[in-house]
VOSE-820348 format. One record per atom (N, C-alpha, C, O): residue number from 1; residue in one letter; atom name; y, z, x. Coordinates in pm, 1 decimal, m for minus. Example, Ala and Ser with C-alpha at 12.3 -4.5 7.8 and 13.67 -1.06 7.14 Angstrom:
[1,"A","N",[m569.0,780.0,1319.0]];
[1,"A","CA",[m450.0,780.0,1230.0]];
[1,"A","C",[m330.0,780.0,1320.0]];
[1,"A","O",[m331.9,846.5,1423.6]];
[2,"S","N",[m225.0,708.0,1285.0]];
[2,"S","CA",[m106.0,714.0,1367.0]];
[2,"S","C",[3.0,787.0,1290.0]];
[2,"S","O",[113.8,803.9,1340.9]];
% end
This chain:
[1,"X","N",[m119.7,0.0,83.3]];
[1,"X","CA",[0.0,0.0,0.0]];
[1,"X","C",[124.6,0.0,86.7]];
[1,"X","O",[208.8,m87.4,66.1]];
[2,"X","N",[150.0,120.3,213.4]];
[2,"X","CA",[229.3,90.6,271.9]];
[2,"X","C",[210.9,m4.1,322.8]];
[2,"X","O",[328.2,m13.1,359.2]];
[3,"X","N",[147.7,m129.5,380.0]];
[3,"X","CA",[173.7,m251.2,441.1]];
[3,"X","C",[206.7,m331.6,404.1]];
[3,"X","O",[270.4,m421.5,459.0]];
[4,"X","N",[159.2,m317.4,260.7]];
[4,"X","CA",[223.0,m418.1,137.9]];
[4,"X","C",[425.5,m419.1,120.2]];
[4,"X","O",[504.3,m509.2,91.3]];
[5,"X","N",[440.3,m302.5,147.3]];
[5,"X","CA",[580.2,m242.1,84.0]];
[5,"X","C",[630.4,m288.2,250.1]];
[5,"X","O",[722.7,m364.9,277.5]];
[6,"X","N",[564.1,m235.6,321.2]];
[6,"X","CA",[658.8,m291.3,457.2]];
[6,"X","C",[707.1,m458.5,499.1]];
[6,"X","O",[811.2,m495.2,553.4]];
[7,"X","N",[573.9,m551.6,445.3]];
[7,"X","CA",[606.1,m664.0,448.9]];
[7,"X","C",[716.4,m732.7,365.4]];
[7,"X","O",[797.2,m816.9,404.7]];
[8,"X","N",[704.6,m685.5,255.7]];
[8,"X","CA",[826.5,m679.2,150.2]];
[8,"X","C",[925.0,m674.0,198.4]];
[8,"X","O",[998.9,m772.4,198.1]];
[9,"X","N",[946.8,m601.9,234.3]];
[9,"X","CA",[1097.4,m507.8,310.9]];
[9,"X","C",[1158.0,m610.8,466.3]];
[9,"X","O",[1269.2,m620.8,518.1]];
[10,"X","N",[1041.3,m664.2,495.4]];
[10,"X","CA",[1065.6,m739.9,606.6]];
[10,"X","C",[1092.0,m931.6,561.9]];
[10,"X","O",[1152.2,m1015.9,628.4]];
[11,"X","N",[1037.7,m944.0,459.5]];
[11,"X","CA",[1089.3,m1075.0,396.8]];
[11,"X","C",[1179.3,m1095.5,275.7]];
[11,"X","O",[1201.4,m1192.1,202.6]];
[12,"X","N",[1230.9,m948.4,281.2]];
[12,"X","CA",[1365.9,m927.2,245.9]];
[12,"X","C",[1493.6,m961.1,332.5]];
[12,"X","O",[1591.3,m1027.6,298.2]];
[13,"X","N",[1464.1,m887.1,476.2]];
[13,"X","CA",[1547.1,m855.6,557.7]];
[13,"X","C",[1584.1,m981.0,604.8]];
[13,"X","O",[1705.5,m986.5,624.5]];
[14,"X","N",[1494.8,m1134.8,642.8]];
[14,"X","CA",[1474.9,m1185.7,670.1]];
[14,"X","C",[1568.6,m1291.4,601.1]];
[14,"X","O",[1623.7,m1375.1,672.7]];
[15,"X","N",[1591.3,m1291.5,451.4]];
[15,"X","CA",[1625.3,m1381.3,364.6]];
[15,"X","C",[1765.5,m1311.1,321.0]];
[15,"X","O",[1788.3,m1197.9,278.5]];
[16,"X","N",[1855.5,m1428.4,349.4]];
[16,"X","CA",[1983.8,m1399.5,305.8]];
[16,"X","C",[2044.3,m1468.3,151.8]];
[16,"X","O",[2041.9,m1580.7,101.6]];
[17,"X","N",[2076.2,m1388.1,127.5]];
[17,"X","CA",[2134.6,m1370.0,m2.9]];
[17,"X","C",[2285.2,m1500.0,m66.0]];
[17,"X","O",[2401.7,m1464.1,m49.2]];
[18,"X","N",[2258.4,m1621.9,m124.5]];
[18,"X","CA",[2369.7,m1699.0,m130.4]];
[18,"X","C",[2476.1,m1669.3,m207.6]];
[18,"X","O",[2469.2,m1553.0,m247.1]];
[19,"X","N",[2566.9,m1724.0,m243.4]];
[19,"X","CA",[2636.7,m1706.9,m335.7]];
[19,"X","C",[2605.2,m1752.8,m489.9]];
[19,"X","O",[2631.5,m1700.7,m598.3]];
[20,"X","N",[2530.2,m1886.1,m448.0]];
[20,"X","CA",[2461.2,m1952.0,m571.1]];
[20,"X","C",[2352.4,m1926.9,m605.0]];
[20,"X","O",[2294.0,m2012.3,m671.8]];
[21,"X","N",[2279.2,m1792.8,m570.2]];
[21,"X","CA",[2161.2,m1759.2,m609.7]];
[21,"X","C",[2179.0,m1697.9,m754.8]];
[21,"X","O",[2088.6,m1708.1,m837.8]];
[22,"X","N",[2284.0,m1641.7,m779.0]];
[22,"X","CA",[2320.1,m1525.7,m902.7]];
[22,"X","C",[2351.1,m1636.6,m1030.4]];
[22,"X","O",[2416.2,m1740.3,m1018.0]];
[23,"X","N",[2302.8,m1598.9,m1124.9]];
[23,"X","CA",[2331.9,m1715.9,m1226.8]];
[23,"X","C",[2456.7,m1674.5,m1294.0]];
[23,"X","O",[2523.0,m1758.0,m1355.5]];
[24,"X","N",[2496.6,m1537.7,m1285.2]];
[24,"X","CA",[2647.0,m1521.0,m1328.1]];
[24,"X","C",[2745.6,m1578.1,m1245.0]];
[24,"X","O",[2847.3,m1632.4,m1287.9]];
[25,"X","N",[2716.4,m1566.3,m1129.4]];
[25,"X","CA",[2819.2,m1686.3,m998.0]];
[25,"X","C",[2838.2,m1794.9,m1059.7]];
[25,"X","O",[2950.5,m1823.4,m1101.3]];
[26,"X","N",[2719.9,m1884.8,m1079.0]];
[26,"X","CA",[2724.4,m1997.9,m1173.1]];
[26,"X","C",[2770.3,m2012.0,m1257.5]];
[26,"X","O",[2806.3,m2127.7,m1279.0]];
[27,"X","N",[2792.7,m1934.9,m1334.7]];
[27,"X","CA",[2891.1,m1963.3,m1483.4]];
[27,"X","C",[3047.0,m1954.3,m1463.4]];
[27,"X","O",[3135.2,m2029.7,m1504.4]];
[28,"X","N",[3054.0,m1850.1,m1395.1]];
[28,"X","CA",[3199.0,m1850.2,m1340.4]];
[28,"X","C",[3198.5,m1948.8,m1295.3]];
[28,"X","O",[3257.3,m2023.0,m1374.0]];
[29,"X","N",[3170.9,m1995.4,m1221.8]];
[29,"X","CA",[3212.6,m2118.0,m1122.3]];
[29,"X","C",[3281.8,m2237.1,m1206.0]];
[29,"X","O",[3388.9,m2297.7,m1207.5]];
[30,"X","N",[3158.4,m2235.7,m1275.3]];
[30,"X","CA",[3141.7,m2386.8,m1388.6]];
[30,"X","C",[3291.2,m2332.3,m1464.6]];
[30,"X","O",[3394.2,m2398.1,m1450.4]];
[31,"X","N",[3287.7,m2194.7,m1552.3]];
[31,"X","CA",[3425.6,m2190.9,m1619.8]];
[31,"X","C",[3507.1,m2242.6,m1545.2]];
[31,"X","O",[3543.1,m2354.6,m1581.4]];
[32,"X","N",[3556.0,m2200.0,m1443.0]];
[32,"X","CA",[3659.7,m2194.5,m1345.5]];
[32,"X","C",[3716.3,m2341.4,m1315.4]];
[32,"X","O",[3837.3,m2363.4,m1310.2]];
[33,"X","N",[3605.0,m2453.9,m1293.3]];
[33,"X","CA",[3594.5,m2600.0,m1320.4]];
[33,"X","C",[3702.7,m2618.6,m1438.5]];
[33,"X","O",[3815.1,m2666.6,m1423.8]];
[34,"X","N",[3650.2,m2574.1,m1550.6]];
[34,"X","CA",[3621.2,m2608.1,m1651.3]];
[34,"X","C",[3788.3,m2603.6,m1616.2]];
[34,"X","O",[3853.7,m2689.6,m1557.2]];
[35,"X","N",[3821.2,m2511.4,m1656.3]];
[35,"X","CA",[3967.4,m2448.5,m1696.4]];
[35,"X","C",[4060.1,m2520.2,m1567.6]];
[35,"X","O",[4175.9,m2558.4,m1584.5]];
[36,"X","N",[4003.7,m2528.1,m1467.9]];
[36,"X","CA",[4092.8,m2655.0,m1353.9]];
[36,"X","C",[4147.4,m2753.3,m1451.8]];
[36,"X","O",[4250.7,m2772.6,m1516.0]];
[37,"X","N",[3986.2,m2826.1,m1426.4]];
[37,"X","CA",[3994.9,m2941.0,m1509.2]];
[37,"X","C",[4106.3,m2975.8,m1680.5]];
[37,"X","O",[4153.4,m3080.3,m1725.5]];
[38,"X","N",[4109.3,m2867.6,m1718.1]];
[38,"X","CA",[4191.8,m2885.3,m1828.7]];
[38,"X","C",[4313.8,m2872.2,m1816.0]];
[38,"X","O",[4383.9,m2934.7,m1895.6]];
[39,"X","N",[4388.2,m2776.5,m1699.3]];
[39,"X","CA",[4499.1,m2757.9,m1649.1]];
[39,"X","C",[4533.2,m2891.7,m1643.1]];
[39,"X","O",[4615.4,m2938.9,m1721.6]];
[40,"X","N",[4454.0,m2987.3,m1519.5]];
[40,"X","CA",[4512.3,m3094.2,m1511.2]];
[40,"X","C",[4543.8,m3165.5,m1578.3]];
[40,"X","O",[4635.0,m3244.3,m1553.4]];
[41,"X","N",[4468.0,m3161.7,m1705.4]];
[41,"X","CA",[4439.8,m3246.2,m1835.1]];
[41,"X","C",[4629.6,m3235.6,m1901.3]];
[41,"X","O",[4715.0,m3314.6,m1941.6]];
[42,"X","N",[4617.4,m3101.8,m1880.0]];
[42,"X","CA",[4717.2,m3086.4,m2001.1]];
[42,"X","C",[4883.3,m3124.9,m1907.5]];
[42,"X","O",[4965.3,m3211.0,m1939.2]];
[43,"X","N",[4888.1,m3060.3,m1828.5]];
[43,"X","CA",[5010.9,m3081.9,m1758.8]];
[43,"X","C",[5073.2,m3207.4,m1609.7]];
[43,"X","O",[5182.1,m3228.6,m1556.5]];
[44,"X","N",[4950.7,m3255.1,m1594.6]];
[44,"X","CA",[4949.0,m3415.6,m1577.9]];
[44,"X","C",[5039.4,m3400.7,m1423.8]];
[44,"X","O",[5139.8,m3469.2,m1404.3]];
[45,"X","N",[4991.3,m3310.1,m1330.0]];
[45,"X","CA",[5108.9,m3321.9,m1212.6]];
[45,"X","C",[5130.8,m3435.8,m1144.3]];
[45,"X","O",[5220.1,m3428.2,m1059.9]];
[46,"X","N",[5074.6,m3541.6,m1156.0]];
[46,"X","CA",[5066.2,m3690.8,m1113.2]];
[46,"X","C",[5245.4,m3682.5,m1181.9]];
[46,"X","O",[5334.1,m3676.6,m1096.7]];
[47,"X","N",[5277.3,m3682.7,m1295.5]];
[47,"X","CA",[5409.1,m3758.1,m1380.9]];
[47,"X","C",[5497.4,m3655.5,m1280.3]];
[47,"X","O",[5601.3,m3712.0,m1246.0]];
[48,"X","N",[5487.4,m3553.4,m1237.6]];
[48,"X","CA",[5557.7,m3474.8,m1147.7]];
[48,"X","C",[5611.2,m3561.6,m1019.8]];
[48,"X","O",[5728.9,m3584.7,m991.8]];
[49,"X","N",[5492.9,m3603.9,m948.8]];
[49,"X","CA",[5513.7,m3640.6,m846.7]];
[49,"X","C",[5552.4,m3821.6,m842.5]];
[49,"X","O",[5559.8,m3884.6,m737.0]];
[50,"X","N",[5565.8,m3860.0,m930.2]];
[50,"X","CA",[5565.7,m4010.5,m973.8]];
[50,"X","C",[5634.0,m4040.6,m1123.2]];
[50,"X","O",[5597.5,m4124.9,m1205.2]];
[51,"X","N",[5741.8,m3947.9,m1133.1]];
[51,"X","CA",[5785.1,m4012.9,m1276.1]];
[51,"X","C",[5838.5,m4133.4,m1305.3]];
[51,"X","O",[5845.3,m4153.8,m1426.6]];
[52,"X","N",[5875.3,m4212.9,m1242.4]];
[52,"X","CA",[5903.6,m4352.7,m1239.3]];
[52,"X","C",[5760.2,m4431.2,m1306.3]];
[52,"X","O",[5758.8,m4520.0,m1391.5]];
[53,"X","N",[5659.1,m4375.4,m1246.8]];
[53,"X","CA",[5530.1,m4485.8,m1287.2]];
[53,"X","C",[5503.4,m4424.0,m1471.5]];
[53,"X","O",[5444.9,m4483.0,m1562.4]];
[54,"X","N",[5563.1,m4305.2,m1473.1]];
[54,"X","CA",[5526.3,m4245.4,m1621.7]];
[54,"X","C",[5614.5,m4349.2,m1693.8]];
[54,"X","O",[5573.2,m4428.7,m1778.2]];
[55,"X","N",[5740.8,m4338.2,m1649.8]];
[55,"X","CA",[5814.6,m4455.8,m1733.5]];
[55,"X","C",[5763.1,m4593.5,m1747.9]];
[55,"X","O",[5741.2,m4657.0,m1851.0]];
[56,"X","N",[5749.6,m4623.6,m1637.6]];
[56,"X","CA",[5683.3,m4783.6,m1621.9]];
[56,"X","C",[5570.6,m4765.0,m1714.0]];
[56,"X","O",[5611.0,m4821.8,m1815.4]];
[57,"X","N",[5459.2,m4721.8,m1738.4]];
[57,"X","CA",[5343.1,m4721.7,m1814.1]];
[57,"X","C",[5394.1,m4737.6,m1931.2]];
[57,"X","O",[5376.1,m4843.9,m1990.7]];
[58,"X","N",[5455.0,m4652.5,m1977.4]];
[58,"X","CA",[5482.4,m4631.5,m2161.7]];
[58,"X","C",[5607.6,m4745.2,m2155.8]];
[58,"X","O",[5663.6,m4757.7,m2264.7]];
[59,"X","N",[5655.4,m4821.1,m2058.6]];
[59,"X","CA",[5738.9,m4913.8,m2108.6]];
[59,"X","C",[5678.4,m5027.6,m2107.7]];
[59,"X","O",[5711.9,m5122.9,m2178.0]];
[60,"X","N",[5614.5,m5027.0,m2053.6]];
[60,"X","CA",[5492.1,m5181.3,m2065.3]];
[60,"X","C",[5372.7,m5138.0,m2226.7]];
[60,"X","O",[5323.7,m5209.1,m2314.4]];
[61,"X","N",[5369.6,m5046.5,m2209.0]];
[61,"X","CA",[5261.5,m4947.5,m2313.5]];
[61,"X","C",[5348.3,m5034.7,m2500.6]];
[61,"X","O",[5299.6,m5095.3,m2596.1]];
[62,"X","N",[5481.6,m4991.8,m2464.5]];
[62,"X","CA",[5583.3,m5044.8,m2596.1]];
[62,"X","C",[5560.1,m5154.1,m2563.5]];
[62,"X","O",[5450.0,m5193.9,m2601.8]];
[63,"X","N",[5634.7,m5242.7,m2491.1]];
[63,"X","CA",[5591.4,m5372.9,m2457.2]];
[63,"X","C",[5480.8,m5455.3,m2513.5]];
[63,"X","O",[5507.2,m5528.8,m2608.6]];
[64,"X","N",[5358.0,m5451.3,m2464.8]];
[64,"X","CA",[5247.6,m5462.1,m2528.1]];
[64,"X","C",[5279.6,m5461.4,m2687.1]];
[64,"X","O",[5250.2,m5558.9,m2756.3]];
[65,"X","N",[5343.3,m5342.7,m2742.5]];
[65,"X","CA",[5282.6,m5311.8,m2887.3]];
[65,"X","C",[5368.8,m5432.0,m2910.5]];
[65,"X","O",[5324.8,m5546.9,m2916.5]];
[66,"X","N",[5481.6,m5401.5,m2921.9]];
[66,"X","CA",[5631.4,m5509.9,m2958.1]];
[66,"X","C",[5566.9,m5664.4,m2948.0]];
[66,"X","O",[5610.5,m5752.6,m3022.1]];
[67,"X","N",[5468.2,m5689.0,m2858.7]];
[67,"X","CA",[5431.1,m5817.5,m2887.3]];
[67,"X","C",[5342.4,m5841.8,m2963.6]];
[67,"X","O",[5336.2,m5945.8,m3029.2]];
[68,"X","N",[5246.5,m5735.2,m2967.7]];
[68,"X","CA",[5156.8,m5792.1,m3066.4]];
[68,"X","C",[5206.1,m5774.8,m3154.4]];
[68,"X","O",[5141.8,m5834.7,m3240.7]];
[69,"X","N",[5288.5,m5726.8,m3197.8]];
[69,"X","CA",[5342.9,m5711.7,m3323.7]];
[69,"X","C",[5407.5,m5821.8,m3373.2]];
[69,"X","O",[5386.5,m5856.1,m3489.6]];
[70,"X","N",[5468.7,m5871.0,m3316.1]];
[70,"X","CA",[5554.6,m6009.6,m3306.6]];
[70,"X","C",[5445.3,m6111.1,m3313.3]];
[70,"X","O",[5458.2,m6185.7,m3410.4]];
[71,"X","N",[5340.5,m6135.7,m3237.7]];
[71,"X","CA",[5243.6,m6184.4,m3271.3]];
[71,"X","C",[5174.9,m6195.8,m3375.5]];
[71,"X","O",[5129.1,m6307.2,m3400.9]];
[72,"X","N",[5147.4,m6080.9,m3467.6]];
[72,"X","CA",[5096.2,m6093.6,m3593.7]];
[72,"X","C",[5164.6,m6091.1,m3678.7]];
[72,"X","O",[5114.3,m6073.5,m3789.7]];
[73,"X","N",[5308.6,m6107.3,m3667.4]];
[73,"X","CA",[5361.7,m6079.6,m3767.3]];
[73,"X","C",[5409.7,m6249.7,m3798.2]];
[73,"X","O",[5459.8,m6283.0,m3905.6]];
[74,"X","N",[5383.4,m6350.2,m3680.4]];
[74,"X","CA",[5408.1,m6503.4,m3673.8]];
[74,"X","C",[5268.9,m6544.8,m3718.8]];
[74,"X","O",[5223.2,m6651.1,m3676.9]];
[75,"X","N",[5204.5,m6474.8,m3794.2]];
[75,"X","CA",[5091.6,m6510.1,m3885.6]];
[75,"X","C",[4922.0,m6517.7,m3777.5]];
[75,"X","O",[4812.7,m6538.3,m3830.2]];
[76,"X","N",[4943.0,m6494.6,m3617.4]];
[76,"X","CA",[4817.2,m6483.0,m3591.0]];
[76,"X","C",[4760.1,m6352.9,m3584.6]];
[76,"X","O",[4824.4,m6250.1,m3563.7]];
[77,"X","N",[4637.0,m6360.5,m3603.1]];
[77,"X","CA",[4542.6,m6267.8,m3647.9]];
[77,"X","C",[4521.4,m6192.6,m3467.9]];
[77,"X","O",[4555.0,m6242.3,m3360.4]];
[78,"X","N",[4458.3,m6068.7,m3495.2]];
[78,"X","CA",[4427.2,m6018.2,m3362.6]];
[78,"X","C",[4314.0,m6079.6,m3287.7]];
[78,"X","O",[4330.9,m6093.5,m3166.5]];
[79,"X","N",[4196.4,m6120.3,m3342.4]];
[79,"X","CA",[4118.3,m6213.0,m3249.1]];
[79,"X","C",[4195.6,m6322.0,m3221.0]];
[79,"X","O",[4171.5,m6355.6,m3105.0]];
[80,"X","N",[4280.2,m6396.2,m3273.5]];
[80,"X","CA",[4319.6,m6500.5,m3155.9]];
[80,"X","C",[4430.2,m6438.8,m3039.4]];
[80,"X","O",[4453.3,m6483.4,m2927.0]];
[81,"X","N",[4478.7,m6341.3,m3096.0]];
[81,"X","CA",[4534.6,m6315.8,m2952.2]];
[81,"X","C",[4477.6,m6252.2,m2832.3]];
[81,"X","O",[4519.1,m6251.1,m2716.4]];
[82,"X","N",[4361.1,m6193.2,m2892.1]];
[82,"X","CA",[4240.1,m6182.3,m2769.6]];
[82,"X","C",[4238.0,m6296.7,m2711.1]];
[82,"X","O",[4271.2,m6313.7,m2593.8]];
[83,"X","N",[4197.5,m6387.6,m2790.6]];
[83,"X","CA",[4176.4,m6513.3,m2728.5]];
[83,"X","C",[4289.3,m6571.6,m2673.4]];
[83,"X","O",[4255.7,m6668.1,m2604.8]];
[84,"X","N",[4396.1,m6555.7,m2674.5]];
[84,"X","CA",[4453.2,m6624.8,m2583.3]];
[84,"X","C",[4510.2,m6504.9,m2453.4]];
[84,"X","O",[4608.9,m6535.9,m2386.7]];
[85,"X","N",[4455.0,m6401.7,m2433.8]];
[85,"X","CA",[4426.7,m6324.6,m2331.9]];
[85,"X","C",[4333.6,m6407.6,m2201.2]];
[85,"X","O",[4300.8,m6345.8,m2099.9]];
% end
């Protein structure tokens, strides 16, 4: 019995302990992702560092609409203006 308990004790000593062994580590982690990930989502620091391209997008973005609109409103349908894409 003690040899049993000593070997134990020695392929304990032996084996180090990760961070990703604990499955509660893991969940935190993943939240922690999670909630990054949505930060970025929501407050977009790209338009921070580049607001010129935020403008440019949504002015081509109108653009776009303003024509198709003009487009269908000169009687063609939206598949042909695919088609003439």
């Amino acid at each position: 019995m003690n040899n049993q308990l000593n070997s134990n004790t020695q392929a304990q000593a032996g084996k180090e302990e990760s961070f990703w062994d604990d499955d509660l580590n893991k969940v935190i982690a993943a939240g922690l992702i999670l909630i990054l990930l949505f930060l970025i989502w929501r407050y977009k620091p790209w338009n921070l560092l580049f607001p010129a391209a935020e403008q440019a997008s949504s002015a081509a973005v109108s653009s776009a609409k303003h024509g198709v609109s003009s487009a269908t409103s000169a009687g063609l349908s939206v598949s042909e203006i695919v088609s003439l894409l």
